[in-house]
C-alpha positions as CSV (number, residue, x, y, z in Angstrom):
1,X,0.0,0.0,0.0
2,X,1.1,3.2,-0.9
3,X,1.9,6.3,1.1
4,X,-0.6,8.6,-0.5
5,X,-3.1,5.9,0.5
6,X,-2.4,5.6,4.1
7,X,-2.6,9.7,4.4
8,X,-5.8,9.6,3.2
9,X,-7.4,6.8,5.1
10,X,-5.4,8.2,8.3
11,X,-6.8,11.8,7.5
12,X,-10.7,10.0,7.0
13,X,-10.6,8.3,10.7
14,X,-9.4,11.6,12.1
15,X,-12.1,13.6,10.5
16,X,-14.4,11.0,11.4
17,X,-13.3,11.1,15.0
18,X,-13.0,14.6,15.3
19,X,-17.1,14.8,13.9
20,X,-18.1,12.0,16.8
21,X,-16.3,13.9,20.0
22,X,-18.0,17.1,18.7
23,X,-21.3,15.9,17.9
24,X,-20.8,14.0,22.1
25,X,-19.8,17.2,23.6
26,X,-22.6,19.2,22.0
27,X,-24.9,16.9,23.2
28,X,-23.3,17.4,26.5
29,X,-23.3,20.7,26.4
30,X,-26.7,21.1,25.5
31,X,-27.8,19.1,28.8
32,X,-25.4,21.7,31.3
33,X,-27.9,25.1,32.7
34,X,-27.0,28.2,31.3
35,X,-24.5,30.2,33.4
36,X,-26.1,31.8,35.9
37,X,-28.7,29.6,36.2
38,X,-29.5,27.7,39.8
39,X,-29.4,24.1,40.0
40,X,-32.1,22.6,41.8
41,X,-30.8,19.3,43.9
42,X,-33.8,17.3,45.2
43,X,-32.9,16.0,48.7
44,X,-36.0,13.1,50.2
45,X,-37.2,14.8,53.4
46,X,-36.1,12.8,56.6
47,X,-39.3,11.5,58.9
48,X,-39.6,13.7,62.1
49,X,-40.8,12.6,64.8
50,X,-41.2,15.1,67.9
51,X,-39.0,17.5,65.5
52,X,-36.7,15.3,65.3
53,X,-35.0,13.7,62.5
54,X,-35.9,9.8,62.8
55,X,-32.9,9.0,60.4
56,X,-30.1,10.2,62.7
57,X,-30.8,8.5,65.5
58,X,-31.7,5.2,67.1
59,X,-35.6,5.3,68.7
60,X,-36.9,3.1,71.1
61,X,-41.2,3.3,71.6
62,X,-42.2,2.6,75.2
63,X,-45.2,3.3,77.4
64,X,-45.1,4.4,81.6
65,X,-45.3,1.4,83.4
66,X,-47.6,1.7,86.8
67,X,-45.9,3.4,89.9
68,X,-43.2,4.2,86.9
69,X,-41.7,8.0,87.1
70,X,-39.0,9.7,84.8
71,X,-36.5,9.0,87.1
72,X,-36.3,5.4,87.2
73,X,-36.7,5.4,83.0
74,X,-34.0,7.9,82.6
75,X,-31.6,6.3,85.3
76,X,-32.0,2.3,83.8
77,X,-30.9,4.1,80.8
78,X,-27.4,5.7,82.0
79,X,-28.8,8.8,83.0
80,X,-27.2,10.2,86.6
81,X,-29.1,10.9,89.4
82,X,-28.1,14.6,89.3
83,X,-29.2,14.3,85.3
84,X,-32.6,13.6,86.3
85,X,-32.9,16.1,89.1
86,X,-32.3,18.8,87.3
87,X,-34.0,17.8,84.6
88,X,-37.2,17.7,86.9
89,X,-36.0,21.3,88.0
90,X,-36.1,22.8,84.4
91,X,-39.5,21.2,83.6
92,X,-41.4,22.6,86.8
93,X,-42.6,25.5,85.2
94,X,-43.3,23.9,81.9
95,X,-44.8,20.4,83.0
96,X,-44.6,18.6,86.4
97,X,-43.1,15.3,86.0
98,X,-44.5,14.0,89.0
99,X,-48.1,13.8,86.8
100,X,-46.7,11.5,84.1
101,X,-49.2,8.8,84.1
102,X,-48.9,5.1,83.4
103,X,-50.4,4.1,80.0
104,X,-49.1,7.2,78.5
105,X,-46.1,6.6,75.2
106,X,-42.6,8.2,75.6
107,X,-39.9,7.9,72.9
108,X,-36.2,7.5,73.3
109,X,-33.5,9.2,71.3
110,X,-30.4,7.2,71.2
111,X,-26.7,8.3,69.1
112,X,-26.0,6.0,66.4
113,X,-22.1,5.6,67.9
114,X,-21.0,2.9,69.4
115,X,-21.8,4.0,72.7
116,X,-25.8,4.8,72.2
117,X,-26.2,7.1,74.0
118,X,-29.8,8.7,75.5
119,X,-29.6,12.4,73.9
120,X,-33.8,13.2,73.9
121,X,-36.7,11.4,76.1
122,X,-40.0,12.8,74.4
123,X,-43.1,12.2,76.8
124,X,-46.9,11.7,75.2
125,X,-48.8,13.6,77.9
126,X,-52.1,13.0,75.8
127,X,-53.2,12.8,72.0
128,X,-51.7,16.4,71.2
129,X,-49.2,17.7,73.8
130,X,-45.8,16.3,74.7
131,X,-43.0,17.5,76.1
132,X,-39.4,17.2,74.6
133,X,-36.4,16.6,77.2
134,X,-32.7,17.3,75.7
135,X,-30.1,14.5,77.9
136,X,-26.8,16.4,76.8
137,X,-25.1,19.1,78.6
138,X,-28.2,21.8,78.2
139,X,-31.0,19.5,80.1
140,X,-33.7,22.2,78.2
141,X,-37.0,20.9,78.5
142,X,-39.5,22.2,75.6
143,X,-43.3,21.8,74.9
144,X,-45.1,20.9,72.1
145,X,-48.5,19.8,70.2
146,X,-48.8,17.6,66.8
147,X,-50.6,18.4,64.4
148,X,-53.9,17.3,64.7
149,X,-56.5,16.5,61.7
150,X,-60.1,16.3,62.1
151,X,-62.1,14.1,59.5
152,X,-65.9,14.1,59.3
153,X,-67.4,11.3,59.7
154,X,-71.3,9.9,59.6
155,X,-72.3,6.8,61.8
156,X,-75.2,5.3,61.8
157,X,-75.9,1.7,64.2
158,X,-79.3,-0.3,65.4
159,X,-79.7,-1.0,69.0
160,X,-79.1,-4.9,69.9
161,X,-79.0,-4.6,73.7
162,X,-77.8,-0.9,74.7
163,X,-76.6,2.3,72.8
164,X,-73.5,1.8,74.4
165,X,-72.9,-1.6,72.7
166,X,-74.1,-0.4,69.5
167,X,-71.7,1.8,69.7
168,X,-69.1,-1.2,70.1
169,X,-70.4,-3.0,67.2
170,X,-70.3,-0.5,64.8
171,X,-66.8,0.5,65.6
172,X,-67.3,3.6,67.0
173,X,-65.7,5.4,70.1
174,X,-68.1,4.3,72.9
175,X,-67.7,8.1,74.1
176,X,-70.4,9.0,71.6
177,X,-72.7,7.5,73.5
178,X,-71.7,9.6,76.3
179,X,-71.8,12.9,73.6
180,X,-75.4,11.7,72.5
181,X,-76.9,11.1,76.0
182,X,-75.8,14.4,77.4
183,X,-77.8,16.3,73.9
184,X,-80.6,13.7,74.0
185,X,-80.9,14.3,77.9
186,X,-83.7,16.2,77.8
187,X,-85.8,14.7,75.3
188,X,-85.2,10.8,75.1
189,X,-85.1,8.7,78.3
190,X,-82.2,6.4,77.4
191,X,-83.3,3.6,80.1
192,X,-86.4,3.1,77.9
193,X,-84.6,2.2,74.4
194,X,-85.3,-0.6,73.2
195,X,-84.2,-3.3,70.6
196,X,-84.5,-2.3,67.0
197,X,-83.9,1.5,67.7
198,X,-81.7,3.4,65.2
199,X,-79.5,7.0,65.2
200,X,-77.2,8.2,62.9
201,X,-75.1,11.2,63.8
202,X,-72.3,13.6,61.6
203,X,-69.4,14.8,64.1
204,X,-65.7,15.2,63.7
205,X,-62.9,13.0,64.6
206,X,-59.2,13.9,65.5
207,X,-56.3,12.0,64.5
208,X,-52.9,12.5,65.3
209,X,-50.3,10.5,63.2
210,X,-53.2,8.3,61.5
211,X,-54.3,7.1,64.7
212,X,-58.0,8.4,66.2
213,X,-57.2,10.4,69.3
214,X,-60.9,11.6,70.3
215,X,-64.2,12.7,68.9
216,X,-64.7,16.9,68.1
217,X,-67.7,18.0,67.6
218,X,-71.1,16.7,67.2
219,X,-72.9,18.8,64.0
220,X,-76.3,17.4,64.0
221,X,-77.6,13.4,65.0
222,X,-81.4,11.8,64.5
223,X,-82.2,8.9,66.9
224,X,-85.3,6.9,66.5
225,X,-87.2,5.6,69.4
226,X,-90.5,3.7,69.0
227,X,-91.0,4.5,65.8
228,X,-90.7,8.4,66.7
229,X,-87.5,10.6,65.0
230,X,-86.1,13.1,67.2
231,X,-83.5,15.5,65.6
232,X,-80.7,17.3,67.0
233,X,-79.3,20.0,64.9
234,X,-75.6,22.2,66.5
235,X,-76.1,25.7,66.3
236,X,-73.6,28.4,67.7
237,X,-75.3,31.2,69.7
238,X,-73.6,34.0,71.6
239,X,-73.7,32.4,74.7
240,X,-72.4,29.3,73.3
241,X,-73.1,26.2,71.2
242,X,-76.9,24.3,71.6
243,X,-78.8,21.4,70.0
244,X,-82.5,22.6,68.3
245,X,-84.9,19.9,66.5
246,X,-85.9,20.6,62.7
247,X,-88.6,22.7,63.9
248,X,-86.0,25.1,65.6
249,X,-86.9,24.9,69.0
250,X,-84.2,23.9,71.9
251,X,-83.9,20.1,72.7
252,X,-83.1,22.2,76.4
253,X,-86.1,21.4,78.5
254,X,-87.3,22.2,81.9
255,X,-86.1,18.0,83.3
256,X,-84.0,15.9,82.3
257,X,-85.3,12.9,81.3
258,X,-83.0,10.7,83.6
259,X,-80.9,11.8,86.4
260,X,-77.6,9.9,85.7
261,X,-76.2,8.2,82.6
262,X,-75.7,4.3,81.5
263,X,-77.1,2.7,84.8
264,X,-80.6,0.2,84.4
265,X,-83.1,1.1,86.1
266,X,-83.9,-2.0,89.0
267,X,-87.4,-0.6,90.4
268,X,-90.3,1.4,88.6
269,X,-92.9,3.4,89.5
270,X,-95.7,1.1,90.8
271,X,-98.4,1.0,93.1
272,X,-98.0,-2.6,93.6
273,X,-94.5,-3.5,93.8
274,X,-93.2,-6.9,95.7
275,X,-91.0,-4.9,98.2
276,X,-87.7,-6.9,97.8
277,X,-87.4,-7.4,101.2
278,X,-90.2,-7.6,103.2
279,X,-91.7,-9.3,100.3
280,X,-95.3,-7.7,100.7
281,X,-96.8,-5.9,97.7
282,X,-96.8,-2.2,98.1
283,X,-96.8,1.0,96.6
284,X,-93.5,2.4,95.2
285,X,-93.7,5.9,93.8
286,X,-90.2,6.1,92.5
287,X,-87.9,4.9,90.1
288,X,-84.7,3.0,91.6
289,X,-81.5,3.3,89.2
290,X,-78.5,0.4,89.9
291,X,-75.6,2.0,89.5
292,X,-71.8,1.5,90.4
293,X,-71.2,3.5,93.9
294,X,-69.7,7.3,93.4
295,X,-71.8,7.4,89.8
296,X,-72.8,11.1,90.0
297,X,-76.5,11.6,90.0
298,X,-77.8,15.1,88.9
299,X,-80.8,17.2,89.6
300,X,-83.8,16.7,86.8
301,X,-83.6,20.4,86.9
302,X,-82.9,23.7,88.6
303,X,-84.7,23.9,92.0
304,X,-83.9,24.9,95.6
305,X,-82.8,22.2,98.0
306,X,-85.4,21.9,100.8
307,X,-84.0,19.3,103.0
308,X,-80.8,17.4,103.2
309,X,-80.8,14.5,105.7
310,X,-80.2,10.7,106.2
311,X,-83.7,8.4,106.4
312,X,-82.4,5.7,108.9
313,X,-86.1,4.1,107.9
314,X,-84.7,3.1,104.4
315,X,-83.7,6.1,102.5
316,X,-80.2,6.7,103.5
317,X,-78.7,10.1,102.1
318,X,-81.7,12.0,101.1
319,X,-81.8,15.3,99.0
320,X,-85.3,17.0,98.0
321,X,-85.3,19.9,95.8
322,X,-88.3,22.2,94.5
323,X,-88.0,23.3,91.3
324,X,-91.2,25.6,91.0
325,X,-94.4,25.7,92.3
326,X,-95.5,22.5,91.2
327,X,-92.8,19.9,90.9
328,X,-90.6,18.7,93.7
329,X,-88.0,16.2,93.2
330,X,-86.5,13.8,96.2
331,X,-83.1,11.5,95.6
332,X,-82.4,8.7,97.6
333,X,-79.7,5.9,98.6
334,X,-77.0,8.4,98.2
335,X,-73.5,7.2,98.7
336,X,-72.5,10.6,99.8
337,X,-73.4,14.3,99.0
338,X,-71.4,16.7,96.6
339,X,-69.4,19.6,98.8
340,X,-71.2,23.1,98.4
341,X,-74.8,21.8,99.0
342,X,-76.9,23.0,102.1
């Protein structure tokens, strides 16, 4: 092969070269910003917890064990005695660690070294506060709330046995039950319900993290008693909130229909009753509620208190109120009286 030949095919692979590195760094070039320009560098978010970045430490999830107090979780973990004191020094003003509670979460902060050491205790005092503790050298104690979330929700259940269970069975926070007797008290006697009654009721629930930490509040609930509807509709006055049926007037009435919640009722009015003891039929105008001891039993409605003894003949702890003109009201088989009554 001759020289002229080898120039030229030398001479075509370096052309050819030269046209492939420029046609690569164009495209190269084509992908780089402008001068000038800011680049933009996504970075994923780290999980927080308590304001804390999960990733960079080690966390350990445990709950106050009864008769428990910060002192002996902080000292099983390394903590000194003096650590601890002051520590409950610093939080005096902020929260008293004496009134941590067994049941309650806290959440331990560990160093990823070697040594894992405790750096943060973070203590759960209830669904939205907590209070932050800082183990190092500064011992600063800070308070906090999550975020809370309310979701609306609509519930609707059948009695079986008691609103209380129907509650249960329909997976809804038994403390409804409480929220609907307390508007209903007035106008529905909830000793008299009966199988095959229905509600429904639109409130809002809180959650903290995903989980359900308590209801908010009720907006309006129907609840159906022998066949009749009764309504309950929230409406904010200037004095406060209240609950009015569809025809606008307050479910507020001069009694109660019951004087204490979630109890049975053992005796009824009668003017024949088997007396349970001397086993002789006689009258009995009353109604006798079996409750748990200390349940708080309320007055039908506002009134004067007339006398305030103890019947030795069978009564025990007596109260009788007048509330007008008409009606007086007696209460009987108390375990004990409330302090401020005369």
């Amino acid at each position: 092969m001759n020289k002229r030949r080898i120039y030229w095919i030398t001479g075509l692979l370096i052309t050819g070269l030269i046209i492939f590195l420029t046609f690569r760094f164009n495209r190269f070039y084509q992908k780089l910003p402008p001068l000038g320009e800011d680049v933009v560098i996504t970075i994923p978010e780290s999980k927080l917890l308590y304001g804390l970045p999960v990733d960079s430490f080690h966390v350990e999830e445990s709950y106050v064990a009864r008769n428990q107090n910060l002192s002996d979780i902080l000292i099983d973990r390394g903590v000194s005695a003096q650590a601890v004191d002051q520590i409950a020094k610093n939080s005096v003003t902020v929260f008293d660690v004496r009134k941590m509670k067994a049941g309650n979460q806290y959440t331990l902060f560990y160093s990823k070294d070697e040594r894992r050491s405790p750096l943060f205790l973070a203590y759960n005092n209830n669904g939205v506060d907590y209070y932050l503790y800082s183990l190092t050298d500064s011992l600063k104690v800070l308070a906090g709330k999550h975020d809370v979330i309310s979701k609306r929700q609509t519930m609707s259940g059948v009695i079986t046995s008691s609103l209380w269970n129907a509650m249960k069975e329909n997976n809804i926070s038994p403390l409804l039950a409480v929220e609907l007797s307390d508007i209903y008290a007035w106008t529905i006697d909830f000793f008299g319900i009966q199988k095959g009654d229905k509600f429904t009721v639109i409130y809002d629930e809180d959650f903290v993290n995903g989980e359900s930490i308590g209801l908010g509040k009720i907006y309006s609930a129907s609840f159906t008693q022998a066949g009749s509807t009764f309504y309950a509709i929230r409406f904010t006055q200037e004095d406060g909130d209240s609950f009015f049926d569809e025809k606008g007037n307050s479910l507020r009435k001069a009694f109660l229909k019951a004087p204490l919640k979630f109890s049975r009722i053992s005796s009824r009015f009668s003017n024949n009753r088997m007396h349970p003891v001397l086993r002789i039929a006689r009258p009995h105008h009353g109604v006798d509620y079996a409750a748990a001891s200390g349940t708080p039993v309320v007055s039908i409605g506002d009134g004067v208190v007339l006398q305030k003894s103890y019947q030795a003949a069978g009564g025990g702890n007596y109260l009788k109120i007048r509330h007008n003109s008409v009606y007086t009201t007696s209460y009987m088989h108390l375990s004990k009286f409330a302090s401020g009554i005369k």
